[in-house]
C-alpha positions as CSV (number, residue, x, y, z in Angstrom):
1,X,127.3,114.9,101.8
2,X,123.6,113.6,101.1
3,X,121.7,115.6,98.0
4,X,118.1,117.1,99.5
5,X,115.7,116.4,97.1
6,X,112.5,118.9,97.1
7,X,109.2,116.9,96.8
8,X,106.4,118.9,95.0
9,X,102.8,117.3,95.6
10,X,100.5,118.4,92.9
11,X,97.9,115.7,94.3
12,X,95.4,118.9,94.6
13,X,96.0,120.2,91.0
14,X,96.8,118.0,88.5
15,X,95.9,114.8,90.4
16,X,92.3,116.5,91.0
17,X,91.9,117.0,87.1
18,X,90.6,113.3,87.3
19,X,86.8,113.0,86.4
20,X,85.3,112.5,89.6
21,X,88.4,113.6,91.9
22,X,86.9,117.1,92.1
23,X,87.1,118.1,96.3
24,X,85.6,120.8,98.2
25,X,87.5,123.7,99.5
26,X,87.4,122.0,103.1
27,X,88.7,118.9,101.6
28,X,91.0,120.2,99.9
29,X,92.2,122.0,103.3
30,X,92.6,118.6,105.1
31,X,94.2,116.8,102.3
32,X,97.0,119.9,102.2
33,X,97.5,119.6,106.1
34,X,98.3,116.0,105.7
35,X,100.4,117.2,102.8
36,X,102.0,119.1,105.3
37,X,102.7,116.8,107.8
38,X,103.8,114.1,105.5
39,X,106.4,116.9,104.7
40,X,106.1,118.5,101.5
41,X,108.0,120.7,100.3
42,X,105.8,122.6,97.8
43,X,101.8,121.8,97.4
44,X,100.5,123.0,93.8
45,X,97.2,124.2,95.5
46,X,95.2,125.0,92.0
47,X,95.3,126.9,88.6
48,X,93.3,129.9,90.1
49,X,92.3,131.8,86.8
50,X,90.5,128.6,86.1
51,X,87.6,129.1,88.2
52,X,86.6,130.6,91.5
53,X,86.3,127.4,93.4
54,X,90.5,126.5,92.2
55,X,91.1,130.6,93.3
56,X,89.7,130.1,96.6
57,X,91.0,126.8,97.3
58,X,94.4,128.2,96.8
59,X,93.7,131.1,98.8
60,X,92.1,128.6,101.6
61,X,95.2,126.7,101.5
62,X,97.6,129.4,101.8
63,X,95.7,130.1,105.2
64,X,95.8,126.7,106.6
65,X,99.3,125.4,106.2
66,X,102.3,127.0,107.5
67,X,105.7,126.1,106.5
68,X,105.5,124.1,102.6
69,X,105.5,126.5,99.7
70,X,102.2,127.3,98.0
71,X,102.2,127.1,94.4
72,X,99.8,128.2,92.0
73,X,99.9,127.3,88.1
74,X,99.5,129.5,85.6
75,X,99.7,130.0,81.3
76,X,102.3,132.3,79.9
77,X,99.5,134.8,80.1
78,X,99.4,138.3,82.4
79,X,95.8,137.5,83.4
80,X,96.5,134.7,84.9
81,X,99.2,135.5,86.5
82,X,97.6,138.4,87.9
83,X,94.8,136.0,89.4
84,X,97.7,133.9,90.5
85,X,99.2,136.4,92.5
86,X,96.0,137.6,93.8
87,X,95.2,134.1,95.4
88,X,98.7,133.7,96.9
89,X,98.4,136.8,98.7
90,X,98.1,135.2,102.4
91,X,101.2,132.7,101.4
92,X,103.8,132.4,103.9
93,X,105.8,131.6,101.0
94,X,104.6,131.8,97.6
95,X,105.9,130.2,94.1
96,X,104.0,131.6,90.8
97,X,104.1,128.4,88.2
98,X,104.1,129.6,84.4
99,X,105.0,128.3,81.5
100,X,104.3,127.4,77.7
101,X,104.8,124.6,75.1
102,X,107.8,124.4,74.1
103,X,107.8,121.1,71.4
104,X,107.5,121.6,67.6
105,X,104.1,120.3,67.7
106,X,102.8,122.2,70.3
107,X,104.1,125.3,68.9
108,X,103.0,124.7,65.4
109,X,99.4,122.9,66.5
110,X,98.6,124.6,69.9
111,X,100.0,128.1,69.4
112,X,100.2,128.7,65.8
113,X,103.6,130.1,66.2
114,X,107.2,129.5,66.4
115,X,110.3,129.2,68.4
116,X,111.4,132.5,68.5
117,X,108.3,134.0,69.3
118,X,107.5,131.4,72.0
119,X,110.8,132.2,73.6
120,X,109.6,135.9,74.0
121,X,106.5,135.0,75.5
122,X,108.4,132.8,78.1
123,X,111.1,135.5,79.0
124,X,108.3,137.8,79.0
125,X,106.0,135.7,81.3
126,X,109.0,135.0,83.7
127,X,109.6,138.5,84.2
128,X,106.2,139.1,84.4
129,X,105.8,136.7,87.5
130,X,108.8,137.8,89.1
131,X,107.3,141.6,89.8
132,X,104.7,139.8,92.2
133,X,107.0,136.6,93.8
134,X,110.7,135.6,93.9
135,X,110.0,132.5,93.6
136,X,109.1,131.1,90.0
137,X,108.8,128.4,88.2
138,X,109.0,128.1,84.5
139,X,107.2,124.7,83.3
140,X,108.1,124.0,79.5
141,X,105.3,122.1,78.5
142,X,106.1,118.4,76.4
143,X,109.5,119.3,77.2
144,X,109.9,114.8,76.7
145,X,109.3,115.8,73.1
146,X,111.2,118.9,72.7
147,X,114.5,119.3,70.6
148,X,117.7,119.6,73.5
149,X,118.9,122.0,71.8
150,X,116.2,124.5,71.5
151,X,115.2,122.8,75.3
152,X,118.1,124.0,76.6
153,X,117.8,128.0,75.1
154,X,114.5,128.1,76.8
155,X,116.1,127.0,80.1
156,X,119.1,129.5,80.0
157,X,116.0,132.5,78.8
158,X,113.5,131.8,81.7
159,X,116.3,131.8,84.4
160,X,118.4,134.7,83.6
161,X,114.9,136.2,83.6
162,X,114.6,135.2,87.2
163,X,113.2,131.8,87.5
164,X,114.4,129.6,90.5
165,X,112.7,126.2,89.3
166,X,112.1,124.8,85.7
167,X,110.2,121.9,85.1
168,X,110.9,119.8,82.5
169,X,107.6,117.6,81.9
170,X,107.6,114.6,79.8
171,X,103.9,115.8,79.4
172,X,102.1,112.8,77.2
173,X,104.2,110.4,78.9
174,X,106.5,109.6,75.8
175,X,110.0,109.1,76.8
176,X,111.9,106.3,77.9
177,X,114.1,106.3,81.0
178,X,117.5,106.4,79.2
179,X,115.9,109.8,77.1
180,X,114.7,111.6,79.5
181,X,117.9,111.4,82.0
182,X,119.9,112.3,79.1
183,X,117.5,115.2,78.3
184,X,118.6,116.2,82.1
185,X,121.8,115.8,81.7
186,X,121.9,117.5,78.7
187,X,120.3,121.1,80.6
188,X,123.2,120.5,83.0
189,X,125.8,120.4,80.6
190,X,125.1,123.2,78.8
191,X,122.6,125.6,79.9
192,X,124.9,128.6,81.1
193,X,123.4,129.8,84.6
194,X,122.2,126.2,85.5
195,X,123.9,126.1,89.2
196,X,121.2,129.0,89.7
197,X,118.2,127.3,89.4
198,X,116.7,123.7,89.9
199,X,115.6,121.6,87.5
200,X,111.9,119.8,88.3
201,X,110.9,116.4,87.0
202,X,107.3,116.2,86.3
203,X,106.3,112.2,84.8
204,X,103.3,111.1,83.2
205,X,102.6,107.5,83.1
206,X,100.7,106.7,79.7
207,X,103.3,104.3,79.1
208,X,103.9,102.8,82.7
209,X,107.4,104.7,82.9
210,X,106.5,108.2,85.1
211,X,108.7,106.6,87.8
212,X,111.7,105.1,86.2
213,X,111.8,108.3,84.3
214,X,112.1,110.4,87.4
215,X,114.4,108.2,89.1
216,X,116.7,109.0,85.6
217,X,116.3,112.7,86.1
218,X,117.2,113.1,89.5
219,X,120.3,110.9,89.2
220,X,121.2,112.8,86.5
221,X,121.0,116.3,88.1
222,X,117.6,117.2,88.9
223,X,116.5,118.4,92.7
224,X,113.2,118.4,92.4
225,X,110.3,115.9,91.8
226,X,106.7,116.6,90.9
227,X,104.2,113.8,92.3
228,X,100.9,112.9,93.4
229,X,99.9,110.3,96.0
230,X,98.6,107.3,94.9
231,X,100.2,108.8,91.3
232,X,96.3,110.2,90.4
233,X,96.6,112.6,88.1
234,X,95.4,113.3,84.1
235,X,95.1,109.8,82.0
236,X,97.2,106.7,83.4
237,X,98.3,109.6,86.0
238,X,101.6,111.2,87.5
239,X,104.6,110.1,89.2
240,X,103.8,108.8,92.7
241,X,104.7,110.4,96.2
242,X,105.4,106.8,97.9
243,X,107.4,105.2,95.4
244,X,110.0,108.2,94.9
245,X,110.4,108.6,98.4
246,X,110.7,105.0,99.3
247,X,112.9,104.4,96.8
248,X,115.3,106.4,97.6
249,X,114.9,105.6,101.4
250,X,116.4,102.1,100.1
251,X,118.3,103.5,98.6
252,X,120.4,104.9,100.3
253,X,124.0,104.5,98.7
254,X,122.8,107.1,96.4
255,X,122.9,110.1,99.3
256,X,119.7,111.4,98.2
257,X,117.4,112.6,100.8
258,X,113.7,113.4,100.7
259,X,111.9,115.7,103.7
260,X,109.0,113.1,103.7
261,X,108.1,111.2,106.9
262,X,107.6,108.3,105.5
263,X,105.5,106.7,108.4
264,X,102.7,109.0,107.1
265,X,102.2,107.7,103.5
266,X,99.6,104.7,104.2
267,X,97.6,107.2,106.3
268,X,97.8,110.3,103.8
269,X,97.2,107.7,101.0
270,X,94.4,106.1,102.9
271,X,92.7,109.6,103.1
272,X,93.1,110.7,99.5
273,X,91.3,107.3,98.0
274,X,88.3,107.8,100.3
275,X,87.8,111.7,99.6
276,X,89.2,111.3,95.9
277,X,86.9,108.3,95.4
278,X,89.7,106.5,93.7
279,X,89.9,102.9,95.1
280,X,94.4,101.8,95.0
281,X,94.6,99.1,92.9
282,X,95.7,95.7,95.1
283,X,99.5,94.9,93.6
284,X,99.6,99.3,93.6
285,X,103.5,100.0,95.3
286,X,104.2,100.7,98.5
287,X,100.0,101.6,98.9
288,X,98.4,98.7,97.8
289,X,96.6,96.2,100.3
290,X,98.7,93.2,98.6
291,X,101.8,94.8,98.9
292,X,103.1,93.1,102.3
293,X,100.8,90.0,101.8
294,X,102.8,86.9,100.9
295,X,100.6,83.7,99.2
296,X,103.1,81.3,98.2
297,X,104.3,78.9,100.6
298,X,107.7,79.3,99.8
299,X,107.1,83.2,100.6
300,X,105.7,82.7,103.4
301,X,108.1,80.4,105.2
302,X,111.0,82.7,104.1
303,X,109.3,86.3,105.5
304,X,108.4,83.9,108.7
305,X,112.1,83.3,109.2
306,X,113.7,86.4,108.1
307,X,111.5,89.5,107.0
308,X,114.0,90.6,104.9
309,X,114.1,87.6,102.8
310,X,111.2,88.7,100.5
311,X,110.5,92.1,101.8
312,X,112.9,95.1,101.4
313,X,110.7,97.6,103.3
314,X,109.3,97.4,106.8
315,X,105.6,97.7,106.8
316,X,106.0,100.5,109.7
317,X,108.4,102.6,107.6
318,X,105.5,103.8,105.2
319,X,102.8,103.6,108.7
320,X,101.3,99.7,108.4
321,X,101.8,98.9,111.9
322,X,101.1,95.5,112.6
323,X,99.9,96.3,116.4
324,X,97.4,98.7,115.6
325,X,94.6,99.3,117.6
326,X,92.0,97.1,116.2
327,X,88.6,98.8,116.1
328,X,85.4,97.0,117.0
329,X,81.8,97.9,118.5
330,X,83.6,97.8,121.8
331,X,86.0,100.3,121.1
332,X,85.3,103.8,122.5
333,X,85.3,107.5,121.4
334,X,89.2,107.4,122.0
335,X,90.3,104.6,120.0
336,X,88.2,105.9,117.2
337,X,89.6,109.7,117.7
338,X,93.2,108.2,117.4
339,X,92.7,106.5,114.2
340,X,91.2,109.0,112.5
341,X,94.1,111.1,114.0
342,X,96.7,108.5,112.5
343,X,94.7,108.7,109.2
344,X,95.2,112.2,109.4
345,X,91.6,113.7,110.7
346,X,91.0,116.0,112.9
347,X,87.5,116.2,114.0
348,X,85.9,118.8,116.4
349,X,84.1,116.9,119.9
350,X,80.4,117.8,118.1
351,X,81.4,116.1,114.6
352,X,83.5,113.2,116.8
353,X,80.2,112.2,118.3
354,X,78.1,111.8,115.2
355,X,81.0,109.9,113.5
356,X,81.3,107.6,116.7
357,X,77.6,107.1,116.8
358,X,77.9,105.9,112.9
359,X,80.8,104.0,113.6
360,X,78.5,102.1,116.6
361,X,76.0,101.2,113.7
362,X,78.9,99.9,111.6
363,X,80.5,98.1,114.1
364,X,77.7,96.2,115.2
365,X,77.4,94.6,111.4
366,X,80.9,93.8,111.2
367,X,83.3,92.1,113.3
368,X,85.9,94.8,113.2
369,X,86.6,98.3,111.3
370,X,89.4,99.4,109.2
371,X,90.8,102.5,107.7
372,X,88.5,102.7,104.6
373,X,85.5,102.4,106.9
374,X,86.7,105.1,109.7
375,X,87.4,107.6,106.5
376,X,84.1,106.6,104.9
377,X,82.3,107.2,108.1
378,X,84.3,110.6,108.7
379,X,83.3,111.9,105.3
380,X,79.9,110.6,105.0
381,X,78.4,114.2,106.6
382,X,78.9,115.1,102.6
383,X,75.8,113.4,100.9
384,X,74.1,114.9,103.6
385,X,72.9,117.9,102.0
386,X,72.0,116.2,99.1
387,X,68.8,117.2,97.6
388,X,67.5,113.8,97.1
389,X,67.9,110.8,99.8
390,X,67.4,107.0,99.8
391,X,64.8,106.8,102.4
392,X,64.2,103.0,102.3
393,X,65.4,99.8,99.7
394,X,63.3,96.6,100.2
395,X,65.1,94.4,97.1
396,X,63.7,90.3,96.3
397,X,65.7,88.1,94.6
398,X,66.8,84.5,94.4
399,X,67.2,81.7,91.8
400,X,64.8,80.8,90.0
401,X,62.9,84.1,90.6
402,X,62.0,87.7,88.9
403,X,63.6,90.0,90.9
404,X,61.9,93.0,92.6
405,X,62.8,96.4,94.6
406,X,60.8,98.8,96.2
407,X,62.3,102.4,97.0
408,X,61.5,105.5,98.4
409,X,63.6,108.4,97.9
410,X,63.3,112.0,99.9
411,X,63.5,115.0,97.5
412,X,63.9,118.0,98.9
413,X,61.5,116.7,102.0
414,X,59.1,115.0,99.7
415,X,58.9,111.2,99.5
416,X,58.1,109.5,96.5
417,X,57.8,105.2,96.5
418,X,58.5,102.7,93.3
419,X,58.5,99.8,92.7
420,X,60.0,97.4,89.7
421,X,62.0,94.6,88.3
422,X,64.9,93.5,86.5
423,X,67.6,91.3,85.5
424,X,68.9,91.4,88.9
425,X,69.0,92.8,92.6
426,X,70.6,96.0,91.6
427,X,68.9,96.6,87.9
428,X,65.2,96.2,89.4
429,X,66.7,99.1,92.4
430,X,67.6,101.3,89.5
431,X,65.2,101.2,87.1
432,X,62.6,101.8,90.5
433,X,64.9,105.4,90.8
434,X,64.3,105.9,87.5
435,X,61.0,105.6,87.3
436,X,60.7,108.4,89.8
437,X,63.6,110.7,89.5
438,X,61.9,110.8,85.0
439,X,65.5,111.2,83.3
440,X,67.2,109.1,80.7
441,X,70.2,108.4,82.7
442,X,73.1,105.9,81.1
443,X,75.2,104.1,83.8
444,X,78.9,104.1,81.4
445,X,81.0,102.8,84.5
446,X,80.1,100.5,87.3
447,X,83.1,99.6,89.8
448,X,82.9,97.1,92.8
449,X,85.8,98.0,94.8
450,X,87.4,94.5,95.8
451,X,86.0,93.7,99.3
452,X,88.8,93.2,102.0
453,X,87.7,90.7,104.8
454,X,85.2,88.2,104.4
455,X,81.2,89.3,103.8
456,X,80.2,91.0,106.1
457,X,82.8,93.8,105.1
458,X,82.3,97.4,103.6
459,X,81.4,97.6,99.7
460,X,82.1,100.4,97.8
461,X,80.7,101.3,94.2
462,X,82.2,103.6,91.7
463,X,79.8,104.6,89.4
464,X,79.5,106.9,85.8
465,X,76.3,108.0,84.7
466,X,76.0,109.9,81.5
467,X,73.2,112.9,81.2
468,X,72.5,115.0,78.6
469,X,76.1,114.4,77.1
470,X,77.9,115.1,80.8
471,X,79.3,112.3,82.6
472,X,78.7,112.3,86.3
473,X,80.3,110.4,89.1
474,X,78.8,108.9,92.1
475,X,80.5,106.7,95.2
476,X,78.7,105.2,97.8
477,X,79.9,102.3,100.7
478,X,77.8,100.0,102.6
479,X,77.5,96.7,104.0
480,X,74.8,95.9,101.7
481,X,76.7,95.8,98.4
482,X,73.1,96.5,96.6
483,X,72.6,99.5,98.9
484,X,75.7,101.0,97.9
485,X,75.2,100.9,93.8
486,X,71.8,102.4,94.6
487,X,73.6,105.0,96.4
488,X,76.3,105.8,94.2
489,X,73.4,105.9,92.0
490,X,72.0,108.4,93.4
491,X,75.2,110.4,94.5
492,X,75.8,110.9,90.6
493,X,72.2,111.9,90.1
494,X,72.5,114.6,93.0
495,X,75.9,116.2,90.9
496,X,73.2,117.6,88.2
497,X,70.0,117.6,89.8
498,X,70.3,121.1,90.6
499,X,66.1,121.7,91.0
């Protein structure tokens, strides 16, 4: 008999703790019914005491999905599990996520405590959680750096005090595989009460291991897997959604069994990058664009006879279909409707139009569209209540001359022209927006995304700008590569430009 493991997506809490990952609530609304239909089994919607945008995200949330488990993260404190409990009120099915540290050097250095007193505080904040939910989940925070012995007390306290789930995080990305399935197997084997809870993997990859170690924990008894897609999440990030459930789909002599639908992933990961701003690295698993693309001859001529030579998944089996409808200024309103739908977008008629009549413009430049385009297009209605606007770029450059660039930006309704020049196309465009928008702005990061198909495709520009101390982030994509740093240029300026 196959062992169901429970996939917990936290790609709307801890993955959106990435500088410049932050989402609206309606984004964060789409991205949780793609969740959904990927087939989660538990989205971590927010850490509501936080702030009141993470509060009514996960109350949004809790209104807009149906069937996975909401979840909501919390300290070890009655505040915010009070707030927690507030914003879970419309769950169909609430879980309550508290917890403390639980390592010697987050007990002496974080809390200024000790062991027995951070025990109380965790039966207490179990107990605590359990008068609003039934479901709760005790996190034990650097649990990868935690004694097993002391480990496995706080386990046996927080579920005799009525926890269901307790997640044992490898929090700073420490541990190697062969330590942390032993720390697993270890709470297994000796935490009294164990058969009445599950125990929760939760990998960080600062060391390139958030994977491998979660493959160690659930073959060594834990049920549940906390992941993100794409594996965003703090620092080098979190465990990813694609390559757990993959594996295991190859896996299959190991009888483990995921709920995911696995022809979703490209699409749901696909839709996070664009809203998320987070281009997937090429060679990324499972995700990336190079990941079914075969350059050595001998490759080649093997996948050409037999597929399975040099390929152990199907393309189709994570939603890269081959046949897809190819997209192209010929295509109509339905074509483009059904891709977004694939992607996982639903637009209304009025908002299908606008996007279609972008998507004309587009199409006309290039010689055909894909997915990063359509979910560029479909999200581009976001800048457009930004307070300031690139109205016009006229740029002149060449070898062997200075170049120039004139702009004209809307603020607020007012139009203001510059002109200057630079080391460069894109520095002369800059320092003309600088010389009107008056602040001493610092670009700190300025990312290219690699371009796909030939020149005439979509460029897309990451960019960090430093004000006042604060770092900003701005993303813009364009056919007209120098269009789109201007823009992402912009886009970062709008994020503190409040007047």
């Amino acid at each position: 008999m196959s062992d169901r493991l429970f996939i917990f997506d936290t790609t709307l809490r801890d993955g959106e703790q990435v500088p410049g990952c932050q989402l609206n609530s309606i984004e964060k609304i789409q991205v949780a019914k793609a969740l959904e239909e990927l087939g989660v089994d538990v989205i971590e919607a927010g850490f509501p005491v936080s702030s009141p945008g993470d509060f009514n995200s996960v109350v949004e949330i809790s209104k807009a999905v149906t069937w996975p488990t909401i979840c909501a993260l919390t300290r070890a404190v009655e505040k915010d599990i009070d707030v927690a409990a507030e914003a879970l009120k419309f769950a169909k099915r609430g879980r309550i996520h508290t917890g403390i540290g639980t390592s010697d050097s987050h007990i002496k250095y974080k809390f200024n405590s000790n062991r027995e007193e951070i025990l109380e505080r965790a039966i207490a904040a179990t107990k605590y959680a359990k008068k609003y939910v039934e479901d709760i989940e005790f996190y034990c925070e650097d649990a990868g750096r935690t004694d097993n012995e002391y480990l496995a007390r706080v386990v046996e306290a927080v579920i005799k005090a009525g926890a269901t789930v307790v997640n044992i995080p490898d929090t700073t990305g420490y541990c190697l595989p062969d330590e942390y399935g032993a720390k697993i197997k270890y709470l297994m084997e000796h935490v009294d009460g164990i058969e009445n809870a599950i125990l929760s993997t939760h990998c960080h990859n600062d060391l390139g291991m958030a994977t491998a170690n979660t493959v160690q924990g659930v073959l060594n008894g834990a049920r549940q897997v906390e992941v993100t897609m794409n594996g965003i999440g703090e620092r080098a990030g979190n465990t990813s959604l694609e390559e757990i459930a993959m594996i295991f789909k190859s896996h299959k002599e190991r009888d483990i069994i995921t709920n995911i639908n696995t022809t979703k992933i490209y699409g749901v990961s696909r839709m996070v990058s664009s809203l998320m701003n987070m281009p997937i690295q090429p060679n990324k698993a499972i995700v990336g664009r190079n990941a079914f693309a075969h350059s050595s001859g001998i490759h080649q001529d093997g996948v050409l006879k037999n597929r399975e030579s040099y390929e152990i998944i199907d393309p189709k089996d994570v939603g890269i279909d081959d046949n897809a409808i190819v997209l192209t200024a010929r295509s109509g309103r339905a074509a483009l409707k059904h891709r977004l739908q694939v992607l996982g977008v639903e637009l209304s008629q009025e908002k299908l139009d606008k996007v279609y009549e972008e998507f004309l413009k587009l199409a006309d430049r290039k010689k055909d569209i894909n997915d990063d385009d359509v979910l560029m297009l479909a999200g581009k209605d976001r800048t457009a209540m930004h307070r300031i606007k690139l109205e016009y770029l006229q740029v002149t450059s060449g070898v062997g001359l200075q170049s120039v660039a004139s702009v004209c930006l809307n603020i607020a309704g007012e139009k203001f022209e510059a002109a200057a020049s630079g080391n460069g196309p894109v520095d002369a465009a800059i320092k003309a927006v600088k010389s009107i928008i008056h602040r001493t702005m610092t670009i700190q990061e300025f990312l290219i995304q690699a371009i796909n198909k030939g020149s005439d495709d979509m460029g897309k520009v990451h960019m960090q700008v430093e004000y006042e101390g604060n770092r900003y982030y701005g993303f813009a994509a364009n056919t007209d590569i120098i269009a789109a740093s201007v823009e992402a240029f912009i886009d970062a300026i709008n994020k503190f430009v409040k007047s």
